[in-house]
VEXDREN-2710 file (C-alpha; in Angstrom, 1 decimal):
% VEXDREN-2710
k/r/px/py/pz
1/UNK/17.1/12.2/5.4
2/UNK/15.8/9.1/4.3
3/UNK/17.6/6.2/3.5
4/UNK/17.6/6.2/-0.2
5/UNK/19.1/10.5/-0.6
6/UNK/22.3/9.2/-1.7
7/UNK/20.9/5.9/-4.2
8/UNK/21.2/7.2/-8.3
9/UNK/17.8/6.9/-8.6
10/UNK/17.6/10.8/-7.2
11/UNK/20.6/12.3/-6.8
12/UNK/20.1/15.7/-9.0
13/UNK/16.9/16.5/-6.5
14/UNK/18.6/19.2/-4.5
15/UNK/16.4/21.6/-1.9
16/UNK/16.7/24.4/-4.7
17/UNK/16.1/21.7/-7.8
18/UNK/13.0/21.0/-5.6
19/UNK/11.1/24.0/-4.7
20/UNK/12.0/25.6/-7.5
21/UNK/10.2/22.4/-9.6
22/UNK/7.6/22.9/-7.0
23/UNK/7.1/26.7/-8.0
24/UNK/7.0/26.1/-11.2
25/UNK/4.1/23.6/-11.1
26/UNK/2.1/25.4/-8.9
27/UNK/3.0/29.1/-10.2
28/UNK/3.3/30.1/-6.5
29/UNK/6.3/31.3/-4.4
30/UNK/7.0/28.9/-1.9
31/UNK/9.4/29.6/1.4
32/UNK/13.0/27.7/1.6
33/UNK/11.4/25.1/3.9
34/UNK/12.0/21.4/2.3
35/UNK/11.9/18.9/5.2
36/UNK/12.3/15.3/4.1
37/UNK/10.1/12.6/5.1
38/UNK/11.1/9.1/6.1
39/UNK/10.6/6.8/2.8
40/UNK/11.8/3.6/2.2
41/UNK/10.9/3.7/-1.4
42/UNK/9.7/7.1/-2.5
43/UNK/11.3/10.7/-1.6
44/UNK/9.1/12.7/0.0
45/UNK/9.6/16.6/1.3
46/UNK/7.3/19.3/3.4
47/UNK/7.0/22.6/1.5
48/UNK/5.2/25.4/2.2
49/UNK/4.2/28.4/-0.2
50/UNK/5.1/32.1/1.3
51/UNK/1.2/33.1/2.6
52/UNK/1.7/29.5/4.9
53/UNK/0.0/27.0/2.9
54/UNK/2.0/23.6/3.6
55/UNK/2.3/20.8/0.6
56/UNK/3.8/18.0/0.6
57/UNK/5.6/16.6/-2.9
58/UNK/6.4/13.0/-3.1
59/UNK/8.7/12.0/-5.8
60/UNK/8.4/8.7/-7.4
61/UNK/11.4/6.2/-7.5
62/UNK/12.2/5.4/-11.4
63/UNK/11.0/2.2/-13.0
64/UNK/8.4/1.1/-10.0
65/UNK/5.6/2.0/-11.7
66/UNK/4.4/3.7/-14.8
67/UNK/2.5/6.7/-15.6
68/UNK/-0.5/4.9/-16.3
69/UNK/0.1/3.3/-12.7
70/UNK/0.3/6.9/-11.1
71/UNK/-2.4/7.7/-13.2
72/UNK/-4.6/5.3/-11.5
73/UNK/-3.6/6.1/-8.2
74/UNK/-4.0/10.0/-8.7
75/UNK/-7.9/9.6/-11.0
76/UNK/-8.9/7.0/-7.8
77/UNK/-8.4/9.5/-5.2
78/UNK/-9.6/12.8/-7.1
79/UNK/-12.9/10.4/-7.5
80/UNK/-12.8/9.4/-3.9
81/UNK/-12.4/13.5/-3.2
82/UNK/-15.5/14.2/-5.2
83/UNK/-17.4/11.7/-3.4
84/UNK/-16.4/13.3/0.0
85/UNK/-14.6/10.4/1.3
86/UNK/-11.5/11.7/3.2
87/UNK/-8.6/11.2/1.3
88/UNK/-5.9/13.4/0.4
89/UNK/-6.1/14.0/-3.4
90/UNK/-3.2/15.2/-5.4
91/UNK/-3.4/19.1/-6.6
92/UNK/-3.6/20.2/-10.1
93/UNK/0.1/21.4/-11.8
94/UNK/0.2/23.3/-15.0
95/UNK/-1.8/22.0/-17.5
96/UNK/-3.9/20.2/-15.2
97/UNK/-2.3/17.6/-14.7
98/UNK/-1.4/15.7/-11.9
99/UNK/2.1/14.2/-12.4
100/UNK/5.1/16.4/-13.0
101/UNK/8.5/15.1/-14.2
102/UNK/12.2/15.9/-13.6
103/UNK/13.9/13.8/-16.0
104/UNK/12.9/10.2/-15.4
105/UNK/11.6/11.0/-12.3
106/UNK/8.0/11.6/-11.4
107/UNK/6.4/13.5/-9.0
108/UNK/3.6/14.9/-7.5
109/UNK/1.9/17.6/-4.8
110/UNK/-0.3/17.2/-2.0
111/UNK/-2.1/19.3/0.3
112/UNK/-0.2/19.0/4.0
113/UNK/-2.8/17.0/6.5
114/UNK/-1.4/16.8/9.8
115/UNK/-3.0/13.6/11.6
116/UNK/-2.2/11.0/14.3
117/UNK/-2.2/7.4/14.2
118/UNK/-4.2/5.2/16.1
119/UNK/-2.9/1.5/17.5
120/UNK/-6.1/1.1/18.9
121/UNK/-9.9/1.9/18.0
122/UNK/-13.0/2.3/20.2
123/UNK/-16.0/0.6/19.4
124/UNK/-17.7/3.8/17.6
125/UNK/-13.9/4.4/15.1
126/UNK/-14.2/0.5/14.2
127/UNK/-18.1/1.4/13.2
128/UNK/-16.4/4.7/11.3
129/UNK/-13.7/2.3/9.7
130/UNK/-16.6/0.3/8.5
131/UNK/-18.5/3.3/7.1
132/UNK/-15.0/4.7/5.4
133/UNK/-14.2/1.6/3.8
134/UNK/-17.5/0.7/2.5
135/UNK/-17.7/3.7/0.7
136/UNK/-13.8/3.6/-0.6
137/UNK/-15.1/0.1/-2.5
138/UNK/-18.5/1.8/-4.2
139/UNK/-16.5/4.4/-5.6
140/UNK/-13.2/1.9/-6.3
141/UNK/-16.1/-0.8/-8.1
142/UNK/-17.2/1.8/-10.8
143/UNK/-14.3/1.5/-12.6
144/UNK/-10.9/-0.5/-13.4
145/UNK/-7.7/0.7/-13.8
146/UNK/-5.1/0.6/-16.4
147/UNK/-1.6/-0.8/-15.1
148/UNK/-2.3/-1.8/-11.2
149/UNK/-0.9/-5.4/-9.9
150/UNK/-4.1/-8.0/-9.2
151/UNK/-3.7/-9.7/-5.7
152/UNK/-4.8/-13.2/-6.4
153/UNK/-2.7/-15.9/-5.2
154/UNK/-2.0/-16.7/-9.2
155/UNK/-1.6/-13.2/-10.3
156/UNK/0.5/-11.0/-7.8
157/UNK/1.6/-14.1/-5.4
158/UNK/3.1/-16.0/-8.0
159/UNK/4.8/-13.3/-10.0
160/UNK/6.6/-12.6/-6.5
161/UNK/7.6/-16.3/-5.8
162/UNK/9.1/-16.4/-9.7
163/UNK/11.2/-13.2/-9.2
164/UNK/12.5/-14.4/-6.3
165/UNK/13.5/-17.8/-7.1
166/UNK/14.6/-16.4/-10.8
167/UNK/17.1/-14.7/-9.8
168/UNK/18.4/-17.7/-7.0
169/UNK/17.7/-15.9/-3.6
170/UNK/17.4/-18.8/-1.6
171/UNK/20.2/-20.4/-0.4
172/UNK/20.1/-23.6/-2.2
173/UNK/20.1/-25.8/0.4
174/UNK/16.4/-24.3/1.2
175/UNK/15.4/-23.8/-2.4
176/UNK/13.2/-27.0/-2.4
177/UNK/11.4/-26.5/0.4
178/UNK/10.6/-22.6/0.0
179/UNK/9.7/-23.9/-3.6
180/UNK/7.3/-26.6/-2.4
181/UNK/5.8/-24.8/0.4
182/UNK/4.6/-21.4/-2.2
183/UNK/3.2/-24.0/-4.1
184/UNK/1.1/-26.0/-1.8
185/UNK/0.0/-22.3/-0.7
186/UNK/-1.3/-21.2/-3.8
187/UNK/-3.0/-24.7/-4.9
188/UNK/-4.7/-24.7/-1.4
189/UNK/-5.8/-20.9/-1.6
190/UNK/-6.2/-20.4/-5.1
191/UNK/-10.0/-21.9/-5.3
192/UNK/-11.2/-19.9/-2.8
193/UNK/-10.4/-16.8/-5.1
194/UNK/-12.6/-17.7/-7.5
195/UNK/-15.5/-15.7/-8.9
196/UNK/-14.7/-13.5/-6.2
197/UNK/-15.4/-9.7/-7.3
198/UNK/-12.1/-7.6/-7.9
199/UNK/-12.8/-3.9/-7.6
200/UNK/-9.7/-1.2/-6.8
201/UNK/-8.9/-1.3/-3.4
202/UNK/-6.6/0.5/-1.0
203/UNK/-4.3/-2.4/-1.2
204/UNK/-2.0/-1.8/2.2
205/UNK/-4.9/-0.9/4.2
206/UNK/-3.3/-0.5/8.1
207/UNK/-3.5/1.9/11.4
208/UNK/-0.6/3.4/10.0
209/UNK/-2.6/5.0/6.9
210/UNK/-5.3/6.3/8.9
211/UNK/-4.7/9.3/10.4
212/UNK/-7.2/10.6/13.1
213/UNK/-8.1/14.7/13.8
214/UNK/-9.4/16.0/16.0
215/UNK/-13.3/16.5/15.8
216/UNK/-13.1/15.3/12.2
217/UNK/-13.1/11.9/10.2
218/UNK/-10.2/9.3/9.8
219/UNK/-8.3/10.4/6.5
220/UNK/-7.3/7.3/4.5
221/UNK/-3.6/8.1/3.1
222/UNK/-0.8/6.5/0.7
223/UNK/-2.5/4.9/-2.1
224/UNK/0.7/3.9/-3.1
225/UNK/0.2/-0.2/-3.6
226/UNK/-3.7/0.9/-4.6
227/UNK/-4.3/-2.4/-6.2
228/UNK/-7.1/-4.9/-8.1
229/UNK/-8.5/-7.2/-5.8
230/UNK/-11.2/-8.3/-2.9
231/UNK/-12.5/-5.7/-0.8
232/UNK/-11.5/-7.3/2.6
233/UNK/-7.9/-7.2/1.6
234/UNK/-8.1/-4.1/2.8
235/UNK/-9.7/-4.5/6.5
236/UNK/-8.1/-8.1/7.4
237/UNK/-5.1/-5.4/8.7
238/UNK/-7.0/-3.1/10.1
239/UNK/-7.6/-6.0/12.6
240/UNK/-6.0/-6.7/16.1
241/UNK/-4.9/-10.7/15.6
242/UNK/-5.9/-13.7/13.3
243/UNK/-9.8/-14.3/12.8
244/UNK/-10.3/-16.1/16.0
245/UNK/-9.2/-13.3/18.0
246/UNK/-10.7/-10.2/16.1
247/UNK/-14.4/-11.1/15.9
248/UNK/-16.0/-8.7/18.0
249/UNK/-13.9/-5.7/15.9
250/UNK/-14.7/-7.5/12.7
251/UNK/-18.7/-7.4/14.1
252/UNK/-18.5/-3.8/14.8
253/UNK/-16.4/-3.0/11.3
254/UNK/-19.0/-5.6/9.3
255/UNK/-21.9/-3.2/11.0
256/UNK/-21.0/-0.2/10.0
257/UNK/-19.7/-1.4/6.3
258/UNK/-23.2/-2.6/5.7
259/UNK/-24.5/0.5/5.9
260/UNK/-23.4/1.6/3.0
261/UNK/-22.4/-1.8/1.2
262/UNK/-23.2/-5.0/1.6
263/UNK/-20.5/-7.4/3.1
264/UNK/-19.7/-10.7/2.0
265/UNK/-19.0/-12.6/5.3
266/UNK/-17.9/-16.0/2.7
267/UNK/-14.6/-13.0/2.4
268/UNK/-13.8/-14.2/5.8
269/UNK/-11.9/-17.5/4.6
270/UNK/-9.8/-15.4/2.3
271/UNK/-8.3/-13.6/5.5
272/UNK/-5.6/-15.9/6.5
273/UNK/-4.7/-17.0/2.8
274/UNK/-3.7/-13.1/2.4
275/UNK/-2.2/-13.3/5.5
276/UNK/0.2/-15.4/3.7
277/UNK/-0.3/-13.7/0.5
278/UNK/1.3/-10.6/2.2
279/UNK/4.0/-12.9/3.6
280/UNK/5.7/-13.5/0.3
281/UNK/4.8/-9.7/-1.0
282/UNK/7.1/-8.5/1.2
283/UNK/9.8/-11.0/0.7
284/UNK/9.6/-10.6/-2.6
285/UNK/9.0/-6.4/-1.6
286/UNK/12.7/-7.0/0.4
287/UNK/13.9/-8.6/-3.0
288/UNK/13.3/-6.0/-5.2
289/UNK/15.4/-3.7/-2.8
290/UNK/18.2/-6.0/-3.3
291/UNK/18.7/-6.6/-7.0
292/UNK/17.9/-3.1/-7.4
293/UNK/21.0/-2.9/-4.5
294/UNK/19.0/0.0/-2.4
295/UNK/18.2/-2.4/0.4
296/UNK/17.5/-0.8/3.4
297/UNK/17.7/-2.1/7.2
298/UNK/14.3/-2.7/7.0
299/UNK/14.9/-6.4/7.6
300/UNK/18.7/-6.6/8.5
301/UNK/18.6/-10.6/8.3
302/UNK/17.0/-10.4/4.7
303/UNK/18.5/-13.4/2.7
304/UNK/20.0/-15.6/5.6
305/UNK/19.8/-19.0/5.6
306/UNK/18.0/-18.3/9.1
307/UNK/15.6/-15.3/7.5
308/UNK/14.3/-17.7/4.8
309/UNK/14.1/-21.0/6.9
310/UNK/11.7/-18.8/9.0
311/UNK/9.9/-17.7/6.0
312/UNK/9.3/-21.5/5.5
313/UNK/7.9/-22.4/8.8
314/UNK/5.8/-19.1/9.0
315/UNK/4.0/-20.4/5.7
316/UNK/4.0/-23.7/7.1
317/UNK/2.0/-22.6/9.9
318/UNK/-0.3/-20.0/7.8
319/UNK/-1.5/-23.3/6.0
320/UNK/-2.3/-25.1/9.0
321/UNK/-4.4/-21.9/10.3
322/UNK/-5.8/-21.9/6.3
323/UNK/-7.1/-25.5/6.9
324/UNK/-8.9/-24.7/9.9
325/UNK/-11.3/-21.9/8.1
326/UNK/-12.3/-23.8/4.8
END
């Protein structure tokens, strides 16, 4: 089970309360299979229906994002789907919709796509990556959506560095410096952000959303954080080290991205400044769990005096690297 079952936020979704929610939805008969799936945020169960189909229905934890968010997320990847770019797009429910509710919580189904990760890519998947990703952004540029978070450094970054130091999770003794070193970060980054295009992007864009078949294409998954902002926010992970170290990937991705779009390589200097930028979105990510007391052992040391010192220096150091590309 995962490591929220027994939080508030979903504690009437019993095996029967789900496949019978499931059936419902779908008007099918499924089998008694519901196999949960590790989430830190989310609850997510296998299904399958009684002639072997296998789903997949992911239920939404209250209060993190809205129906227009899901909305968003759910209308990207049906128009990703009907471009033939392989994602996995939600299925209809009753009505046509694609979001279901059980009280305050929302849900929806998936078709099952089994898939392995990859930690490393030949020189022909980095030219695929390319391809994939290139045509992810036409489709995400045509249009905007209605309640997704912009990743700017004055837009997303500093709406996490307020929450956090709202609600006084640094020790004080290291409140200063945290305070001074988020704002030399975004004062440094912020101008190279500027009349940059913002299209929707994948928005957490790493080997572990890829999945790889067999004698088919990669399958871009969990468009969970889809988001507002640059395009390369969404291939600076993909990437095996910092800038310096990643150039003959970033050659082979750029090649096969440009044929289908055209690649700005002045997106280069934003790579390290969201390098950073992701540094305090997971803080901040880590803080959330917190004050919404469902933290999770994904960073045991959260909110030590020695976790947040080290969050200092790690920004320290992601400025210095900054400096060196602009």
């Amino acid at each position: 089970m995962n490591n929220l079952d027994q939080t508030p936020h979903f504690a009437s979704l019993t095996h029967e309360t789900i496949i019978h929610l499931a059936e419902e939805e779908l008007q099918a008969r499924l089998t008694g299979l519901c196999r949960p799936y590790k989430s830190y945020i989310n609850r997510i169960f296998e299904l399958a229906t009684e002639d072997g189909t296998g789903l997949v229905i992911k239920f939404y934890r209250p209060a993190r994002w809205s129906k227009e968010a899901l909305q968003d997320e759910h209308d990207f990847l049906k128009e990703l789907a009907e471009a033939e770019i392989p994602v996995i797009a939600p299925l209809s429910l009753k009505d046509s919709k694609t979001i279901g509710a059980s009280g305050d919580i929302m849900f929806a189904i998936f078709p099952k796509k089994g898939g392995r990760n990859s930690d490393e890519f030949s020189e022909e998947q980095w030219l695929e990556l390319g391809r994939l990703l290139a045509r992810v952004h036409n489709v995400g540029a045509t249009k905007t959506p209605k309640d997704r978070i912009t990743l700017t450094p004055r837009g997303a970054t500093r709406d996490h560095i307020d929450f956090i130091l709202e609600r006084d999770l640094v020790p004080k003794e290291l409140s200063s410096q945290f305070t001074s070193i988020t704002e030399e970060l975004i004062d440094l980054i912020d101008p190279l952000f500027t009349n940059k295009p913002l299209i929707r992007i994948h928005g957490d864009c790493h080997s572990a959303n890829i999945i790889y078949r067999p004698g088919e294409s990669f399958y871009l998954i969990d468009f969970d954080d889809m988001a507002i902002g640059t395009p390369i926010q969404d291939i600076w992970m993909l990437l095996p080290g910092y800038l310096k170290d990643s150039r003959h990937e970033l050659n082979l991705f750029i090649e096969g991205y440009e044929s289908f779009r055209n690649f700005d390589r002045s997106d280069l200097k934003l790579i390290e400044p969201l390098r950073a930028m992701r540094y305090i979105h997971f803080t901040a990510w880590c803080a959330h769990q917190v004050t919404d007391h469902t933290f999770s052992s994904v960073a045991p040391d959260w909110g030590t005096p020695e976790y947040w010192q080290t969050e200092i220096n790690d920004l320290a150091k992601q400025i210095t690297r900054i400096k060196e590309h602009i």
